[in-house]
C-alpha positions as CSV (number, residue, x, y, z in Angstrom):
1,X,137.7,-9.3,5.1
2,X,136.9,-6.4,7.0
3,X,136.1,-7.3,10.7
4,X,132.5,-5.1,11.8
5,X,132.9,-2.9,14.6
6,X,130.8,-0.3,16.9
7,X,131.1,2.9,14.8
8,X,129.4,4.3,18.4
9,X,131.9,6.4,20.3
10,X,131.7,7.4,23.6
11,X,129.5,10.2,24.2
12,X,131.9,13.5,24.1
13,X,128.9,15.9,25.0
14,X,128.7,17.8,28.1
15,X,129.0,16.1,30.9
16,X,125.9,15.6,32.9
17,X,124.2,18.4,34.9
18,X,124.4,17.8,38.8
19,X,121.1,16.4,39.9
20,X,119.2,19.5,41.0
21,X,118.1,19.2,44.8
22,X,114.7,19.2,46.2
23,X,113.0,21.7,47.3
24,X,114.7,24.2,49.4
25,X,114.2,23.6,52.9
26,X,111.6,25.2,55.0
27,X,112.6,28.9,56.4
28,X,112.5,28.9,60.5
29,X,108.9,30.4,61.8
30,X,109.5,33.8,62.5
31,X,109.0,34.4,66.4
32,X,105.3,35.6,66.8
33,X,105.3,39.6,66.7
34,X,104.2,41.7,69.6
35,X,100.7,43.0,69.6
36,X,101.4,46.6,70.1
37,X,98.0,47.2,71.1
38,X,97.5,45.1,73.9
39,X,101.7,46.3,75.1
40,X,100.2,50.0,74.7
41,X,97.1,49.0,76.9
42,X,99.3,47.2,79.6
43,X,101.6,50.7,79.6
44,X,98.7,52.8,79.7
45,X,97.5,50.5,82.8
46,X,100.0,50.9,84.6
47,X,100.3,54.6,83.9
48,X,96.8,55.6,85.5
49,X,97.6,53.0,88.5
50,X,100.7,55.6,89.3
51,X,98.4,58.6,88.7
52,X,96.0,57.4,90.8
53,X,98.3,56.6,93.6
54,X,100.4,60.1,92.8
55,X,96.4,61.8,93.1
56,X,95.7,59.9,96.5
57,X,99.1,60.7,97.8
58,X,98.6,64.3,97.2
59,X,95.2,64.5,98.4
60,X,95.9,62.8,101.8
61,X,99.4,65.8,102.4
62,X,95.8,68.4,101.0
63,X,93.6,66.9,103.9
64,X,96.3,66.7,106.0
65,X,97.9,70.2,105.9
66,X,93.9,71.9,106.0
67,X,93.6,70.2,109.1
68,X,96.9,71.4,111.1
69,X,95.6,74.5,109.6
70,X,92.3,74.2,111.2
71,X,93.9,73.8,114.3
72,X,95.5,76.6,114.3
73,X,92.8,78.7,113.9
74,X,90.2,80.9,115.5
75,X,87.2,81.8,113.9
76,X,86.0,85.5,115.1
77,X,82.7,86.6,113.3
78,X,81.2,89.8,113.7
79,X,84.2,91.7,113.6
80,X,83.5,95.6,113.5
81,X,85.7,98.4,112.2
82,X,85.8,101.2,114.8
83,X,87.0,104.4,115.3
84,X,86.9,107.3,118.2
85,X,84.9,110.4,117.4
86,X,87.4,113.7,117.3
87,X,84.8,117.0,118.2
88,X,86.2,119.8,116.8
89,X,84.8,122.4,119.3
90,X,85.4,125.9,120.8
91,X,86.4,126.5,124.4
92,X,83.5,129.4,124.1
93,X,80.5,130.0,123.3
94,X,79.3,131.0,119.9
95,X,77.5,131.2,116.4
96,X,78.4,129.7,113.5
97,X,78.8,132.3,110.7
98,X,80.6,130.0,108.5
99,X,81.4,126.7,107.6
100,X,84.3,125.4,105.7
101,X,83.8,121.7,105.7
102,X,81.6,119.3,104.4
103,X,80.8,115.4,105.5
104,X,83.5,112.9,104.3
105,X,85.9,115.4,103.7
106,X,89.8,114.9,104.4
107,X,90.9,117.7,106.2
108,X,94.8,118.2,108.1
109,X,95.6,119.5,111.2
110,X,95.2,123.2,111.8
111,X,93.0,123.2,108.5
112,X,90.2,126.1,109.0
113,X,87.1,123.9,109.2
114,X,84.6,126.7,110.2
115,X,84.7,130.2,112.3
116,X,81.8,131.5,114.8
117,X,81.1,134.5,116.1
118,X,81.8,135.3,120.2
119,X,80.0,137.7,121.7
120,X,82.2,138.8,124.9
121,X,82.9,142.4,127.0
122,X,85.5,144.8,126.5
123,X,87.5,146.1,129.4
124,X,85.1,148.8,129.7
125,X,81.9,146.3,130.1
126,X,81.0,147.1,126.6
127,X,79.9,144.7,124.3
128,X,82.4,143.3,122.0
129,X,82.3,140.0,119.0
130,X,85.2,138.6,118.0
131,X,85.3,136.1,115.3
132,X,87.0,133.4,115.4
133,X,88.4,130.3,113.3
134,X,87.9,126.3,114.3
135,X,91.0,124.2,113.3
136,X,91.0,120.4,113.1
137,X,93.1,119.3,116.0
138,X,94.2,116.2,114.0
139,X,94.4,114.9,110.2
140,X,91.3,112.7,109.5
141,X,87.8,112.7,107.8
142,X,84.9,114.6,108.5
143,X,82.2,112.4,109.9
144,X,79.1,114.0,109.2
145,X,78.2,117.4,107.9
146,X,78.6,119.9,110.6
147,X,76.5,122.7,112.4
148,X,74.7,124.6,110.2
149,X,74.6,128.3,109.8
150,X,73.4,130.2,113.0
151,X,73.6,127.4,114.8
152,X,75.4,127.1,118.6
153,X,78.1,125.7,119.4
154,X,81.1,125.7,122.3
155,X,81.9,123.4,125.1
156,X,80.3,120.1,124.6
157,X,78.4,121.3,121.8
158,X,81.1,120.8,119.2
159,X,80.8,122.4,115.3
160,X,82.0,118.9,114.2
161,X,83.3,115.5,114.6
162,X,85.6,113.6,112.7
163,X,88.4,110.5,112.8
164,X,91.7,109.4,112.3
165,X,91.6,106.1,109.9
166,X,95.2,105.7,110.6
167,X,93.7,105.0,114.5
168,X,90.8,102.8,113.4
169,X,90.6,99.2,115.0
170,X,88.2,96.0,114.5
171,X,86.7,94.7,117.9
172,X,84.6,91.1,118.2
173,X,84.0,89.2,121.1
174,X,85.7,85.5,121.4
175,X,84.9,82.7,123.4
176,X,86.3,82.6,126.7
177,X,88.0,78.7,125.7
178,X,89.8,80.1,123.0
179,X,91.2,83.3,124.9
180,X,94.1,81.3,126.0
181,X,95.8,80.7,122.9
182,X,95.8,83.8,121.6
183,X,98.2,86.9,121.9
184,X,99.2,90.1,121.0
185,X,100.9,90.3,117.7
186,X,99.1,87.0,116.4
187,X,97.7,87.8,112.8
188,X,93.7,87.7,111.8
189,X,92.3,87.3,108.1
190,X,89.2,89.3,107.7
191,X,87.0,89.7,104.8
192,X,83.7,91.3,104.1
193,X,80.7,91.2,101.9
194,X,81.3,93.3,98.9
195,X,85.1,93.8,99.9
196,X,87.0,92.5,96.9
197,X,90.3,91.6,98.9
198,X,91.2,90.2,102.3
199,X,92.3,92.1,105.2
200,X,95.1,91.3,107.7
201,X,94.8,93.1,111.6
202,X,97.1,92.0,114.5
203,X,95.9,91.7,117.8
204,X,96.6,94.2,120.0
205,X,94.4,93.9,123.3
206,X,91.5,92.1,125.2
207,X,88.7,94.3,126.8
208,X,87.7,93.0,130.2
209,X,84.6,93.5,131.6
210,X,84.1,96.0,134.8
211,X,81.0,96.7,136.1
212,X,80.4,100.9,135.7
213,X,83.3,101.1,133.2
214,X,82.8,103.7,130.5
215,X,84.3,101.2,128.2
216,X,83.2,97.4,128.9
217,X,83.6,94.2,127.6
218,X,79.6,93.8,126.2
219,X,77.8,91.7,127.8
220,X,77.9,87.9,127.1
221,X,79.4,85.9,129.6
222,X,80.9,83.1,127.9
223,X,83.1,85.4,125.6
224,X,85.1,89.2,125.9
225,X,86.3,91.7,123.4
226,X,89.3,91.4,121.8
227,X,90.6,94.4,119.9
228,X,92.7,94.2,116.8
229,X,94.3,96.7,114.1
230,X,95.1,96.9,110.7
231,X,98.1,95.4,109.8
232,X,99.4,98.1,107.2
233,X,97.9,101.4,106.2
234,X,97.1,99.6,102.8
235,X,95.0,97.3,105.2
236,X,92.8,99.7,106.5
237,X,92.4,101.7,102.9
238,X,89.2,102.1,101.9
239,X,87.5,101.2,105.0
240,X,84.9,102.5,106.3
241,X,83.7,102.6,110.1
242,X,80.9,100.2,111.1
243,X,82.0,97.5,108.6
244,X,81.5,94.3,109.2
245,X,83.5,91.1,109.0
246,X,84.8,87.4,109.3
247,X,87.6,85.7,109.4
248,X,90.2,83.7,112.1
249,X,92.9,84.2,113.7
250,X,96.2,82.6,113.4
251,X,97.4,81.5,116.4
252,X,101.2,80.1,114.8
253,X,101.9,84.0,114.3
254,X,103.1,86.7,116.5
255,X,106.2,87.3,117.9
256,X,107.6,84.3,119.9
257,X,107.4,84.5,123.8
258,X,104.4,87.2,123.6
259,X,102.1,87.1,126.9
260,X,99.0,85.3,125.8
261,X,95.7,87.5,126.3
262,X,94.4,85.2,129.5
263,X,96.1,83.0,131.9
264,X,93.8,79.7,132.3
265,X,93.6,76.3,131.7
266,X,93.6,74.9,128.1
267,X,90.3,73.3,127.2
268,X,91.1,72.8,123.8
269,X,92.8,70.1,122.8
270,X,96.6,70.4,121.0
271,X,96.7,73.8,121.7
């Protein structure tokens, strides 16, 4: 008798997969990201705070430097260019039979400028003309145009006048407070209508004022002349006599230890 048994073996299959595990677990947040615009707008901030700052800084050493400058200065207005009038004349009497010269002309010493005729005696009494050349006694320019033909001229009555530009000096009157702190050698900026460029004259002299003097200090009493000249030739080139001016002085130039103008009491303050 055959005894029944469980024909079911034992299950030889793969063995079972691993139980698969639950969803992965979450990722960390990611740290919240910077908003560039608002870093770019803090930077930018701060950026026109230190040019603001940088702007007042420089301003205040602007403000500060124009005033020490201010203080160092003397306004002068009504500055005029002058020159002295050279005659060109003869020691005698004559007539002007020719003229070699004309107005604003650049002659050099000893240059013919002209000749006249003298009329004169002869050792016998007899009448006797001599002609005879006028020389420029200097280099300069012709002032004006001179005598005219036929005309007389000698002692006093010269054939022409002229100047030296190299010689040619700005005058203007200053207050009598500010005379003290200026001197000889001290350095003036001038400038003049229609002049495209500044021009630099030292100071050379004060004027005073003498009663009867041929050459006097004008006549307001709460200032004298002062007298100042081109600081280079290339100063006084292209000038003209009788122009006109403004500027100031600087009174931190000069030679040190120069004699100021005037002895007297300071009225101005820091100076």
């Amino acid at each position: 008798m055959v005894q029944s048994s469980d024909t079911s073996s034992l299950d030889t299959g793969p063995a079972a997969a691993a139980p698969e595990p639950d969803d992965a677990a979450p990722t960390p947040p990611e740290p919240p990201r910077r908003n560039r615009r608002a870093s770019f707008r803090k930077w930018w901030a701060r950026f026109i705070v230190l040019l603001l700052v940088a702007a007042a800084v420089l301003i205040f050493i602007r403000i500060s430097s124009d005033r020490s400058s201010e203080s160092n200065r003397v306004n002068v207005k009504n500055v005029t260019l002058t020159a002295h009038a050279i005659p060109v004349e003869s020691p005698q009497v004559g007539q002007v039979i020719e003229v070699l010269a004309t107005a604003q002309q650049r002659v050099t010493v000893g240059q013919r400028v002209g000749r006249i005729s003298v009329t004169g005696a002869d050792a016998k009494g007899k009448a006797k003309v001599t002609k005879v050349y006028l020389t420029a006694p200097a280099s300069g320019i012709v002032i004006d145009a001179p005598a005219p033909l036929g005309s007389t001229v000698g002692p006093n009555l010269p054939f022409l006048q002229m100047y030296d530009p190299a010689k040619m000096t700005f005058v203007t009157e200053i207050k009598l407070e500010d005379l003290p702190v200026i001197a000889p050698t001290m350095t003036a900026t001038l400038e003049s209508e229609g002049l495209d460029r500044t021009v630099h004259a030292t100071v050379q002299r004060i004027i005073p004022r003498v009663e009867g003097a041929e050459t006097t200090s004008g006549k307001h009493a709460s200032a004298l002349q002062v007298v100042l000249a081109p600081s280079s030739p290339g100063d006084a080139q292209g000038l003209v006599p009788g122009m006109v001016f403004t500027g100031y002085i600087n009174t931190v130039t000069g030679q040190p230890g120069t004699t100021h103008l005037v002895s007297m009491p300071q009225v101005r303050g820091g100076r």
